[in-house]
N, C-alpha and C positions, 0 to 999 in steps of 0.2 A: 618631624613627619614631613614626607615629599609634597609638594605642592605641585599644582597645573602649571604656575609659573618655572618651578624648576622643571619640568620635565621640558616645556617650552626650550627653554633656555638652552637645556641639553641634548635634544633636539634639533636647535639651532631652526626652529620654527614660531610661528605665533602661539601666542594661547589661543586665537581661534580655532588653530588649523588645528589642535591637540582636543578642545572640545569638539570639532567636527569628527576626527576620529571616533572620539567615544562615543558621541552619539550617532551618529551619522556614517559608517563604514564603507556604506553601500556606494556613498556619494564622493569615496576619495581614492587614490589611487595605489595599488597592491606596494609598491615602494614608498609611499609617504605613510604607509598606514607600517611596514614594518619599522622605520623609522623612530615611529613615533613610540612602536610596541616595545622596542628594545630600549629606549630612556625612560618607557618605564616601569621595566623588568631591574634595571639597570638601578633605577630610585626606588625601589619597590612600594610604587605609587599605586595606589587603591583607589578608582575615581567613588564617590560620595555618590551611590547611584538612589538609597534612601534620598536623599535631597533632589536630584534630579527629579526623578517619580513626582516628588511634591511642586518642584516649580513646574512640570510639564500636566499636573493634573494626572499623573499616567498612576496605577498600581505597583506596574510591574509582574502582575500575572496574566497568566495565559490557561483558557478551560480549555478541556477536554472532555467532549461528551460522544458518549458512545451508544447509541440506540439500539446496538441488538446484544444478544444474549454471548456471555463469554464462556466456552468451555475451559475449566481449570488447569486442563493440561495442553490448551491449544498457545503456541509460541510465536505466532501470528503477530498478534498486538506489541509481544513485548519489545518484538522490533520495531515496532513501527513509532512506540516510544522512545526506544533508545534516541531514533533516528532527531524525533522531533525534541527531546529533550539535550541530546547533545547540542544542536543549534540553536535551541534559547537560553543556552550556560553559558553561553560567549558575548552575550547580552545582561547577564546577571538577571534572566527571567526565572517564574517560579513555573511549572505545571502542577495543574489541578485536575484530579480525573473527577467527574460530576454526572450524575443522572438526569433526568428528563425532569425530573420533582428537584433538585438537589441544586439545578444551570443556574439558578437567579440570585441563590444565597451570596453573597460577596459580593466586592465589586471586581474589577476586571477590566482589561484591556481589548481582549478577542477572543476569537472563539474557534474553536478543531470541532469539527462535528463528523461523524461518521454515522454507517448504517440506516441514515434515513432512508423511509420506506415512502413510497408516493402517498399513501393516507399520512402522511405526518405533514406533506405541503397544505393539503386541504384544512386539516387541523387546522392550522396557524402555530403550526410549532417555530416555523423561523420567525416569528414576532419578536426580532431580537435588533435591539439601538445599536449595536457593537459590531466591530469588523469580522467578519466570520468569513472560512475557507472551510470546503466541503473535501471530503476524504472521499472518493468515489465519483465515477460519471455522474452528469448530470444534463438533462437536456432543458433544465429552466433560466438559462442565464444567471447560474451563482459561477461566483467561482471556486475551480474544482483542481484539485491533482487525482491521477489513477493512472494505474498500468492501461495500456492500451491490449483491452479485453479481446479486441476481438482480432487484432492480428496474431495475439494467441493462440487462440483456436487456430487458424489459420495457421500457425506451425505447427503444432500438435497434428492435424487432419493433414496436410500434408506429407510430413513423415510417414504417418501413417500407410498413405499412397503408395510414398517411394523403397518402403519394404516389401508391398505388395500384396497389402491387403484389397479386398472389395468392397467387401460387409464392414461397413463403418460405423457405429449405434454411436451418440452421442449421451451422455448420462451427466444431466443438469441438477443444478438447486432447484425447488422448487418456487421459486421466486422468479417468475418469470416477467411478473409487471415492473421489477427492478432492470434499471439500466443497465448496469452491467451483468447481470445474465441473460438479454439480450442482446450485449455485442458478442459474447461469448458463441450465443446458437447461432447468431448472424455469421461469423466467421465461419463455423464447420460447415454451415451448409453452402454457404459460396462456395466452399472449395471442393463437398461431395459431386455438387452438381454442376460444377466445371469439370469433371472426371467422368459425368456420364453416369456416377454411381446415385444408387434413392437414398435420400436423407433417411433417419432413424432415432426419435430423439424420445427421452422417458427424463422425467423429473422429481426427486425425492428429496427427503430431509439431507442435510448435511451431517450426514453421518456414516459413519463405515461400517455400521452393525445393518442400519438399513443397505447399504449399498450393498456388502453382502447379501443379502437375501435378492434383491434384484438382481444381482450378477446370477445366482443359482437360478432362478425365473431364466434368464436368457441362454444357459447354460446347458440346463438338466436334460432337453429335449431335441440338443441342438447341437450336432459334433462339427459343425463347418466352422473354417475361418473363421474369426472376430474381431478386432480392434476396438478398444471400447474408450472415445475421449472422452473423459471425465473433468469435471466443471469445477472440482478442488483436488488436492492429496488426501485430503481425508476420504473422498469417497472412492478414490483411487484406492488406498486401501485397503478399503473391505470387497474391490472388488478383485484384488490380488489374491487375497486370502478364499475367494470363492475359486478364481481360476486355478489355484495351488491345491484347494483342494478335489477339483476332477482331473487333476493328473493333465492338467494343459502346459503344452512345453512354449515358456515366453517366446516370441519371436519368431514362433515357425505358425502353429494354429490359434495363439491368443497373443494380444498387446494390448496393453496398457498406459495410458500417459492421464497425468496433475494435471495443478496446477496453481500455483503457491510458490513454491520452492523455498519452502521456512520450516525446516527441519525433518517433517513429516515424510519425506518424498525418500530422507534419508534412513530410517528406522526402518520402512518395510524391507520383506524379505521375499523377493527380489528388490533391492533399487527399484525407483518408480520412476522410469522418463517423465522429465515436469515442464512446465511452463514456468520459469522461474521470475518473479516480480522481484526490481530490489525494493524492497520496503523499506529498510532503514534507510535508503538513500532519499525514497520520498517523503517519509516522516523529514528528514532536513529542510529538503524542500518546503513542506506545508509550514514549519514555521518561518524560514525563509520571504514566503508568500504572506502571512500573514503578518510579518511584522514589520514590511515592507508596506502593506496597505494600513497599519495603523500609523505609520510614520506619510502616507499618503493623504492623512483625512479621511480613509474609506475608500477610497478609488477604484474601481475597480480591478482584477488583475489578470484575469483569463482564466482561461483552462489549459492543464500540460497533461499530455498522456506521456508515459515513460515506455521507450523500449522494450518490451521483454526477451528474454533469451530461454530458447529449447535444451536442457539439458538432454543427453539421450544418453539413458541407462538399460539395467537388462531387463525391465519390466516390458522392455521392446527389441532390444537385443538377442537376448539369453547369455549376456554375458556378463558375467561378475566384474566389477571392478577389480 
């Protein structure tokens, strides 16, 4: 069996510089680290990360907790797992998905949290000893990864503009004491009312059965122009399915746009112009972030908002791919 010495050796490096590889990647450089990868693909060297773990006091896990509710067929999450489980495989990490009752069982290295709601700070829900990165805005000094909400909107309601809508209605989550759907209403309305146009904004459940019915509400009474940006694709959705069903022709008297761009956007019928987040890229990211601040002592590490990009389809076109 290969040893750290032979991989060294074949390498034509130290055994330091081959333990700093393994543990330490972040800290070496993209040519010494393939170097090192190929003597020991080459030995088919297996670093002892069990033993590691034990001399560094570490687990080798990593939690995942999720505070709000999953629908069964939403594929949202499972990217954003993939994303963060692909880059703690490269680490020999484990993921744990854990509940609000379920966080404390084990031990553990760090923590992924998402969907905290402002009453869960007052709680003392983050009463937590361990490095933790937050999945989502936040305006308390954690640190956080998220798509950048509200220049979203801000493509979405622009577009909108530049096909020539007026009547701009904005249809939110109803979560509005949440940070990010506050950068989300923040964007549309900068930009309605940089146009001289009046804001228009209604807030409902995340869902497309509801959002149908308010699309009909805004619809049934009302034959002018519409553009309706929508705060997810799910509610995007249903409200595709209310404008399809009064006989609205996308892109001339009704449009529609996401915002997600994780599968949903693609299933309606029409295409749904979206706001597309990469999520599996930031799932990478967070654990990136996170294992970077447990290798820190806890250090702080910022907040990144990610670019987002406007796909435009016929939910605003009328035109089919």
């Amino acid at each position: 069996m290969a040893t750290l010495a032979d991989v060294a050796k074949r390498a034509n490096v130290s055994k330091m510089t081959v333990s700093r590889v393994i543990n330490h990647p972040d800290q070496v450089s993209d040519e010494l680290k393939m170097l090192v990868y190929s003597a020991m693909e080459a030995l088919e060297y297996v670093p002892n990360y069990a033993a590691r773990a034990l001399v560094q006091n570490r687990t080798q896990v990593i939690k995942f907790l999720i505070l709000e509710e999953i629908d069964t067929v939403e594929p949202y999450y499972m990217n954003l797992l993939t994303g963060i489980s692909r880059e703690l495989d490269k680490y020999y990490y484990s993921l744990q998905l854990v509940t609000q009752r379920s966080r404390n069982i084990g031990a553990y290295d760090g923590l992924i949290v998402t969907g905290i709601r402002d009453k869960d700070y007052d709680l003392g829900l983050l009463d937590i000893d361990k490095p933790v990165i937050f999945y989502g805005e936040n305006k308390r000094g954690y640190d956080s990864i998220d798509v950048d909400n509200k220049k979203g909107t801000e493509l979405a309601t622009e577009h909108m503009v530049a096909i020539g809508f007026s009547r701009i209605v904005f249809l939110g989550i109803d979560l509005l004491d949440e940070q990010f759907m506050k950068s989300r209403l923040e964007g549309y309305e900068e930009v309605v009312k940089k146009h001289g146009l009046e804001p228009e904004s209604y807030f409902i459940a995340n869902s497309s059965s509801v959002a149908e019915e308010k699309a009909f509400e805004l619809l049934r009474y009302n034959s002018e122009k519409i553009a309706i940006v929508c705060a997810s694709d799910r509610i995007a959705i249903g409200v595709v399915r209310a404008a399809a069903a009064f006989g609205r022709r996308f892109g001339e008297n009704i449009a529609v746009t996401g915002f997600d761009g994780v599968f949903l956007d693609r299933i309606s019928s029409p295409k749904i112009t979206t706001v597309r987040s990469p999520v599996v890229e930031m799932g990478e990211e967070l654990a990136k972030m996170l294992l970077a601040k447990i290798n820190d002592h806890g250090k702080p590490q910022g907040n990144l908002l990610f670019t987002p990009e406007l796909l435009i389809r016929a939910s605003t076109t009328g035109k089919e791919e």
